[in-house]
N, C-alpha and C positions, 0 to 999 in steps of 0.2 A: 486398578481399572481406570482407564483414560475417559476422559469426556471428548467425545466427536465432535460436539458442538463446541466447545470451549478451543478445542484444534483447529477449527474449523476457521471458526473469530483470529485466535491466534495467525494461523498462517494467511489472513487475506489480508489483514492489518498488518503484517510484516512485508509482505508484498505491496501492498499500497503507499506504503512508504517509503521502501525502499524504491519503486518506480519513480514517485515524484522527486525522490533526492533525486536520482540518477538523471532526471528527463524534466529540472523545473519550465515550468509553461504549456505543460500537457497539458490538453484537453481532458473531461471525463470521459468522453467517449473514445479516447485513444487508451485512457487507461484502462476501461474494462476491456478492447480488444487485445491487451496485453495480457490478461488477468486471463484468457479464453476460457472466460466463464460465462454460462447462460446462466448461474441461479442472479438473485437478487439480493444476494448479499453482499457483494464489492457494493453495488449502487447504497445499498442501507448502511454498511459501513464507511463507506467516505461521504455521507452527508455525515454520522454520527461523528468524525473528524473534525468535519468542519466545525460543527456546533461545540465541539470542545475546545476548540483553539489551536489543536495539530496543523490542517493543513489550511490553504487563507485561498477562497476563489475570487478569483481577479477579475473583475471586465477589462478587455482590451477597450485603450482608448477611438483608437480608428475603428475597429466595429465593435458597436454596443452589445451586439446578443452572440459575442462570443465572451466565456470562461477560461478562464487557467489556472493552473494547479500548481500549488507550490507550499513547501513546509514551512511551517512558521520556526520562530524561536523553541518555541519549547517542542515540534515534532521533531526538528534535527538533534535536541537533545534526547527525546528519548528511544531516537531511532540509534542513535551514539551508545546506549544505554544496554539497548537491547542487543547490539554487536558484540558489545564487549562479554554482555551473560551468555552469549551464543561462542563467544570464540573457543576454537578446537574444539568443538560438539557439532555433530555430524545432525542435519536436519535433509528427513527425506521428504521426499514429496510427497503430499497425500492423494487419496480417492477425490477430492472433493472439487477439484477443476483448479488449484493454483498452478502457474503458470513451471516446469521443469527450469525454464531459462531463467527466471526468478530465482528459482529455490538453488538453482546450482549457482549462480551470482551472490549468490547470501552464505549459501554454504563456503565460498571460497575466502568469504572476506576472515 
């Protein structure tokens, strides 16, 4: 039997990640309209990122109260990580609001 919740984590963290490799300098709020998710788990899970050291929020110098988003050292290693335990295994999308455009970009690599 699967955990929903532990899928859930799983695929918003693999999506999260995988958007900021792809798009370093995003916004948060560009990345959950990529995530087209209303819950509040994208928002709870990439603070919980940051606070581990994955992804690094940037102030732009020219404007102060803007953010960016970018993977640190150890997110691109364990996004690297997770590719490779992912590769030729088929990942679908779920019920839970990850983005298709995401999962099918992930599934292809």
């Amino acid at each position: 039997m699967t955990n929903p919740i532990g899928e859930l984590f799983e695929s918003f963290v693999i999506d999260i990640l995988t958007i900021i490799s792809e798009n370093p300098g995003l916004k948060r709020t560009d990345l959950y309209n990529m995530l087209n998710s209303t819950s509040n788990t994208p928002r709870k899970l990439t603070t919980k990122l940051i606070e581990d050291g994955f992804i690094e929020e940037i102030r732009e110098q020219k404007r102060f109260n803007v953010k960016t988003l970018k993977l640190t050292e150890e997110g691109e290693r364990v996004l690297s990580m997770i590719k490779v335990m992912m590769d030729g295994k088929s990942i679908e999308p779920t019920k839970y609001g990850a983005s298709p455009a995401v999962r099918n970009s992930v599934k292809g690599r």
